[in-house]
N, C-alpha and C positions, 0 to 999 in steps of 0.2 A: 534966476540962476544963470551962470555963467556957462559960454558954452563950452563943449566939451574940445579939448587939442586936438590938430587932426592932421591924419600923418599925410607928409608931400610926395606928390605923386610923379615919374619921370613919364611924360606922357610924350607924343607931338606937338612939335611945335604950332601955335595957332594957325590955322587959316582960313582964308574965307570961305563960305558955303556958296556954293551956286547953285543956280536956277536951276533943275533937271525936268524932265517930265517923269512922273510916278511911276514907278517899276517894282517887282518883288526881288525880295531881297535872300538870297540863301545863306543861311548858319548854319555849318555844321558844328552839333555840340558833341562833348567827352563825355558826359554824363546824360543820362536822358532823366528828366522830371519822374518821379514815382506815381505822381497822380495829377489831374488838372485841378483838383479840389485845394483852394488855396487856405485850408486850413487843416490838411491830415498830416504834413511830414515837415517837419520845419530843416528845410535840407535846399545847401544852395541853389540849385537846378528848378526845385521850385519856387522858391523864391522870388528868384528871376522872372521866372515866365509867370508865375504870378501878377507882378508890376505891371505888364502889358495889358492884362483885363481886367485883372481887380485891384481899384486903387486904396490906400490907406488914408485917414484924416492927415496924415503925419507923411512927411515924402523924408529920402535923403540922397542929397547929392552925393558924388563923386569919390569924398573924402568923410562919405558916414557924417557930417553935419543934417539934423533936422533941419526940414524945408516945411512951408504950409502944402497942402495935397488937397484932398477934398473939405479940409478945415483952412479955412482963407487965415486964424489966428485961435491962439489959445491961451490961457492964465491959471495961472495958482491964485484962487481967489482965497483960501487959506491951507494950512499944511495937509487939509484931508480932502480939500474940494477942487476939482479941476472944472472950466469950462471954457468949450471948444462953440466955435462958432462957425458954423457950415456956407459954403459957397452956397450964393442963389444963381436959379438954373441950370443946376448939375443934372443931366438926366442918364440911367440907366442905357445898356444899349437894345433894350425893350421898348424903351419910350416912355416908361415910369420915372416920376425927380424924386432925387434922391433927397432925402428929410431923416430929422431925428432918428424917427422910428426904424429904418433902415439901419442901423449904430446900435440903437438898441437889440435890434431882433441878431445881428450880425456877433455881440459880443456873448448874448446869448446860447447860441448856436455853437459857436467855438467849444468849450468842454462837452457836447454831445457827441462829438468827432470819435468814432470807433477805430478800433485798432492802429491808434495812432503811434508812428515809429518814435515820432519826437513830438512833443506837442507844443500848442499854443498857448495852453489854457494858463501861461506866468504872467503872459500880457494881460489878462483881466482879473486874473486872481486879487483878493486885496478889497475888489469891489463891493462896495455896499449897498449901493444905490445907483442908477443911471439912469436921468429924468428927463424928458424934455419939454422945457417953457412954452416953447414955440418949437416951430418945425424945423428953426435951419440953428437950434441951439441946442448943445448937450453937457448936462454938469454929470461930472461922474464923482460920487463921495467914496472915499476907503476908509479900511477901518486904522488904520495907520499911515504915516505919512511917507508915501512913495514918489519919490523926485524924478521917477522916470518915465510915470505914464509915456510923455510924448513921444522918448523915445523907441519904447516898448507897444506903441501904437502901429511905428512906422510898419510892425512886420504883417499886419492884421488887415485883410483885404475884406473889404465892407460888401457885403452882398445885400441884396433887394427883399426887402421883408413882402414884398405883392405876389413877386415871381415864386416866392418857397411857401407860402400859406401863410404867413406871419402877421398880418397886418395889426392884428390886435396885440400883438408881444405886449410884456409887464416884467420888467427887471424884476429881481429875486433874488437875493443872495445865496438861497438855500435849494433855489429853481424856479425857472421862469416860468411867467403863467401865460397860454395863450401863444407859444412858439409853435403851437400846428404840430406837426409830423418833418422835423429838420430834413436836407436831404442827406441821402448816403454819399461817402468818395462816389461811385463809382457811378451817379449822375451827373455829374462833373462833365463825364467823357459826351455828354449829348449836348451840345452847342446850343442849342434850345433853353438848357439849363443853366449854361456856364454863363448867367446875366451879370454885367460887371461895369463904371462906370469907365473904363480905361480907355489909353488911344486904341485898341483893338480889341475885336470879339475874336471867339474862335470860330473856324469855318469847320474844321474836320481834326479828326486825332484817330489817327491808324497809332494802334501801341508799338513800338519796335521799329517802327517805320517813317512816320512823319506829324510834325503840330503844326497845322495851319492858319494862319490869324488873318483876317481883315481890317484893315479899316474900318473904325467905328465913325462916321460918317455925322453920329450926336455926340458927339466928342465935342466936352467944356473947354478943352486946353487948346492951346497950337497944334494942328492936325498933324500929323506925322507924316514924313515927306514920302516911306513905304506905302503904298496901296497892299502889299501883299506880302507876310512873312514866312516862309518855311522853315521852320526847326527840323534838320535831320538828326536822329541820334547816331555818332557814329563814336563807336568808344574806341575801336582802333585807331593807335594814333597812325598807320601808313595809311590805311583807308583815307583819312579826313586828309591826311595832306595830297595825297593820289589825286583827290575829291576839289581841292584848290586849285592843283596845280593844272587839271584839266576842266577847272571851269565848273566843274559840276556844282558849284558852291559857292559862295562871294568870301566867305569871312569864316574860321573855324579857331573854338577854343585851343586852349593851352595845343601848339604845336611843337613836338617834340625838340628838345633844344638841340640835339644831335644834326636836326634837317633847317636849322636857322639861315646857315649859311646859302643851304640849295634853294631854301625858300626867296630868301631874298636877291640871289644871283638869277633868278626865274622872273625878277622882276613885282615879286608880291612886295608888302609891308608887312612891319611887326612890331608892334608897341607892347611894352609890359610896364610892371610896376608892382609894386612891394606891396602886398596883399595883410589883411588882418587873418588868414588861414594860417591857424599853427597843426604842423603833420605832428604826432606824439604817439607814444602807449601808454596803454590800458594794463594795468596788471588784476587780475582777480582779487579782491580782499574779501570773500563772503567771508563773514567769522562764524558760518554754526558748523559743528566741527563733524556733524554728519553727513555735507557736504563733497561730494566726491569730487576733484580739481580735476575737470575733462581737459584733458592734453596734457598732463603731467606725469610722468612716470619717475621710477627710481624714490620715491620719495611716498610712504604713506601720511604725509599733512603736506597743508597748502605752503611753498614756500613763499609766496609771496605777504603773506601775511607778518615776515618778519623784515625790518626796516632793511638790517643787511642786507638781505638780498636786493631788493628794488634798489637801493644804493651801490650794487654790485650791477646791477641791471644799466643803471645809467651810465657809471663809470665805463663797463666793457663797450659803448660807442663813441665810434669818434666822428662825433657831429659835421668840424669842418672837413674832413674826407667824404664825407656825404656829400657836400651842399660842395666842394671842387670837381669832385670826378663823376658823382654822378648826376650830380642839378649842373654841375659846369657854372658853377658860379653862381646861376639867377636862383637863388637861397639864402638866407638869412640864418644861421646857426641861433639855436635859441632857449635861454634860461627859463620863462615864465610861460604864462598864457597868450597875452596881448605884445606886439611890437610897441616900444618906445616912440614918440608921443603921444599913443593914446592913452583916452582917460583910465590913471590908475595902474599902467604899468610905471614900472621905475627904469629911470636913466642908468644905464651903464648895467643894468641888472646881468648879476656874473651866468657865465654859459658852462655847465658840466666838465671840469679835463677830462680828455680819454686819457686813463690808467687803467691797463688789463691787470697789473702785477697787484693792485689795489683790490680791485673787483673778485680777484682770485682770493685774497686775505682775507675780503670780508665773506665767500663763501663758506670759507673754512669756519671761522669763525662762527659761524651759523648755523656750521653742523652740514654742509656739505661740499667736503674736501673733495669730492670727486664730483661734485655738482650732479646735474640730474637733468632730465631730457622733457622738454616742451614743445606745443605745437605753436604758431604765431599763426593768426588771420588776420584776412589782408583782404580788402580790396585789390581789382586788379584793372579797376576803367574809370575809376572815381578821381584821385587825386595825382599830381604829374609825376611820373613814374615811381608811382604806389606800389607796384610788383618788386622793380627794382631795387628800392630802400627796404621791403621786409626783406630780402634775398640776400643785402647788404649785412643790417642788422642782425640776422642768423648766422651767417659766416661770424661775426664780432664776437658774438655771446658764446657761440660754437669755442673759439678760440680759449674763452676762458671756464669751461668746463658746462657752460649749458648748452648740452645738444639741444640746437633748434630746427626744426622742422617750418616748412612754409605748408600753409594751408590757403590760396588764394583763388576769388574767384569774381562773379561779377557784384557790381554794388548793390543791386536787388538781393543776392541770396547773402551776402556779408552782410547787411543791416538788418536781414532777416533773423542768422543767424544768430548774431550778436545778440541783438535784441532777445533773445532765449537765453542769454549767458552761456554760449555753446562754446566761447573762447575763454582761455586763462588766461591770454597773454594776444593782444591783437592793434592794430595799427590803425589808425582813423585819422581824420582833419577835423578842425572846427573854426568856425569865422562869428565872430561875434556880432549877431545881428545890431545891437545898439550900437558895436562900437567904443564900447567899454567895458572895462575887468569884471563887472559883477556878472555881465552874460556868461562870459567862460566860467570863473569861478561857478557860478551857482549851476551850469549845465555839467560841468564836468564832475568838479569835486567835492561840492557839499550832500553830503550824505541823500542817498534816492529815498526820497520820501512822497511819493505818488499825491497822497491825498493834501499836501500842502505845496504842492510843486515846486518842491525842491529835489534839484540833482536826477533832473529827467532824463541827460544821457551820462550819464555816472553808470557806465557798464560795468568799469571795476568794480564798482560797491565799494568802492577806498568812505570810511568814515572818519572824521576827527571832529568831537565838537566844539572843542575851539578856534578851528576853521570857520563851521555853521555860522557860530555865534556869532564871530564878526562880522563874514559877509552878511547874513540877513539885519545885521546892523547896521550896516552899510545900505543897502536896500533899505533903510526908512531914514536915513540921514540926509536931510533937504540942502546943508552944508555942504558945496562943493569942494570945499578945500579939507574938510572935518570925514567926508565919506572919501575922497581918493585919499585919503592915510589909512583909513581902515581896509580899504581895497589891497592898498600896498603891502600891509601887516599881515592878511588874509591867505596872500599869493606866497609870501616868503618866507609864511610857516609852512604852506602846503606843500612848497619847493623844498622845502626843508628836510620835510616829513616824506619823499618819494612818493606822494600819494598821485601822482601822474608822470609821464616821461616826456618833459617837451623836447622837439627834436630841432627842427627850424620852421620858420617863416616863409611859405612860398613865394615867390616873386612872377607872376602870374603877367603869362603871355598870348594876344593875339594875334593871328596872321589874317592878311585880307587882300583886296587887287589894290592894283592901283586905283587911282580917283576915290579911293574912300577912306576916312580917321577916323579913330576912336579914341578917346582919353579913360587910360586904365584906374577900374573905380576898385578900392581898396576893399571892397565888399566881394568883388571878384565875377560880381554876376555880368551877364552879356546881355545889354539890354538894346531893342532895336530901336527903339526913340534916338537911342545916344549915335548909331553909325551914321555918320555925315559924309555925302556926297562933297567933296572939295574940287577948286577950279585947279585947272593943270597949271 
């Protein structure tokens, strides 16, 4: 297969690395991780620090291209069989080698994951069998032919089938036999547990306060030049830059673009770059009509559920005023799921006019000439001035007869919420972990169907089955060129059909001291492997 387009990144210019002597390195992040369990919440923050201790068969650089990771190579031996061949002398940071059985007990274990916000289980779904020949080979058979294994692999951190009970694992389609007693998330947090094959273990994890990582010392790869990482969560963005600007910190995510300039007349750096995170809404579509629409007044039925409105919904924002006065530029206004070149979005794909006098007609038209009054939820620490764009976007809506109300809070209780369907109308990001249109499509807006995993964060409930149809067609279309038209056809009915509100593209920034680069990875995560000591 071909590989997938991969969008170009404005990074730093190259330089060379020098020689330091090992030192800890502090991050302050915007977001703090939900769980250190690299299989309960598939949400960037974890994701990230994921990568640090628990590695994937599958890696990807910079620009969302697949890399080999703890599989040195991989084949489509036919449309339904994959096999992966494992590094020799990879060891655990236990002192266990990591082998087949490890892979096996690891894909296992993923659909056991309890009260998962977002899950994993699309990455093994499919699977029919997972064998292993030998110790350092794994053939995985599906029941249909799935083109993405690899890169639906990259998200799935491999854990130690010795360390969890597992040793005797036996794939199952229907349920593994011999997977022991899986762990819970919340052994994750004892470092004892957290066995992982990565450059770093964990040392400590105070919740709210700080994740600490070591050097893994049996570490397969190029040792990482950190001896010592600290993750502070700091979601305030004055905090985190206060936090830079006196040292308290080396490096901190997305820093307010307002403090760009102070940042850098202070003598820091700041590298960004055009991220796969599209900020969007969610509009409620449950269709059973006994349903009560929480946050909707003025109206006894759902109005979201008629196209006009969502079409009224879109029209009353105006994108590029967002992404000028309040992102200041570093924003991307945006039509679809995915940014232009990756796989599956379309070139030039049109962006929403703002017409209020439009928005207002098609009210009307819909049977609410005087519109009617909603609540918006919102994140207010999660994505770059999350607060500020719902706040934006209710004034917009306001304007053309939807009183909107803000409902915002931290990203812990908004994903909680959410996830209850406690919103009608609510504000989120998503970044496509492969890297291509079928992750967003099939997360966002192919009908929530738990038990086939599809449309796992489809909080709207938006359905359309001519959507379904095609993305899950897409998903077994081995044809690169035959699956990105179906992806395309997928997106620009769904666009069509209001069945999501994309807003724009983040352009995603970090600030840091001097003597240290980063090159911004289009995935968005903040990975301490990648911060490089540069010579003056």
């Amino acid at each position: 297969m071909k590989p997938l387009r991969m969008l170009a990144l404005a990074g730093l210019p190259l330089m060379l690395v020098a020689p330091a002597a090992a030192q800890e390195l502090k991050i302050g992040l915007a977001s703090e991780p939900t769980s250190i369990d690299p299989h309960f919440h598939n949400l960037g923050p974890n994701n990230a620090l994921r990568r640090h201790v628990f590695e994937g068969l599958v890696g990807q650089n910079a620009e969302q291209k697949v890399q080999p990771e703890l599989a040195s190579s991989w084949r489509a031996v036919d449309e339904t069989t994959w096999e992966f061949k494992l590094r020799p002398n990879v060891k655990f940071s236990n002192g266990a080698e990591l082998t087949a059985k490890d892979v096996i007990y690891t894909f296992c274990r993923v659909p056991t994951v309890e009260n998962s916000p977002s899950s994993f289980t699309f990455a093994v779904r499919g699977f029919t069998a997972v064998e292993a020949p030998d110790p350092h080979t794994v053939v995985i058979k599906t029941a249909n032919p799935l083109p993405l294994v690899p890169n639906n692999l990259a998200t799935i951190g491999i854990l130690s089938a010795k360390a969890n009970g597992g040793e005797n694992v036996k794939f199952r389609a229907g349920g593994c036999e011999g997977l022991g007693t899986p762990p819970k998330s919340v052994d994750f947090n004892d470092p004892a547990k957290a066995v992982g094959t990565g450059p770093y273990r964990l040392a400590n994890y105070t919740r709210g306060t700080s994740i600490i990582l070591e050097r893994n010392d049996s570490y397969w790869g190029r040792a990482p030049h950190w001896a010592k990482v600290t993750f502070r969560p700091m979601s305030s963005q004055g905090a985190r830059v206060a936090g830079l600007l006196a040292g308290d910190v080396d490096f901190i995510e997305n820093p307010p673009i307002q403090d760009f300039e102070r940042i850098k007349g202070a003598g820091f750096q700041i590298a960004e770059g055009l991220s796969n995170r599209i900020i969007y809404l969610h509009l409620d579509q449950f269709q059973d009509p006994s349903w009560k629409t929480p946050g909707v007044k003025g109206t006894d039925k759902n109005p979201f559920l008629d196209k006009r409105v969502r079409e009224a919904v879109s029209k009353a924002i105006n994108r590029q005023a967002i992404v000028d006065r309040i992102m200041g530029g570093h924003a991307v206004a945006a039509g679809e799921l995915l940014p232009y070149p990756l796989f599956g979005a379309t070139k030039h794909f049109p962006v929403e006019k703002y017409d209020p006098e439009a928005a207002k007609k098609l009210l009307a038209e819909a049977g609410y000439p005087n519109g009617f009054e909603v609540t918006l939820g919102s994140p207010n620490d999660r994505y770059i001035n999350d607060e500020m764009i719902a706040q934006a976007i209710a004034q917009m809506l306001t304007r053309v007869g939807i009183k909107t109300n803000i409902d915002a809070m931290t990203a812990s209780t908004f994903f909680t919420r959410r996830n209850k369907f406690e919103f009608s109308m609510y504000l989120a990001g998503w970044g496509a972990d492969s890297g291509e249109m079928s992750n967003s499509m099939n997360s966002l807006v192919v009908t929530l169907q738990p038990d086939k995993g599809l449309g796992p964060t489809n909080r709207g409930r938006y359905s359309n089955k001519q959507v379904d149809e095609l993305v899950v067609k897409a998903m077994a279309t081995v044809d690169d060129a035959a699956r990105e038209k179906l992806l395309q056809e997928a997106s620009k009915l769904a666009m069509s059909d209001y069945g999501i509100i994309p807003l724009h593209f983040e352009v995603t920034p970090w600030a840091f001291k001097k003597g240290l680069s980063y090159r911004p990875r289009v995935d968005q995560y903040t990975l301490a492997t990648e911060v490089m000591q540069v010579g003056s």
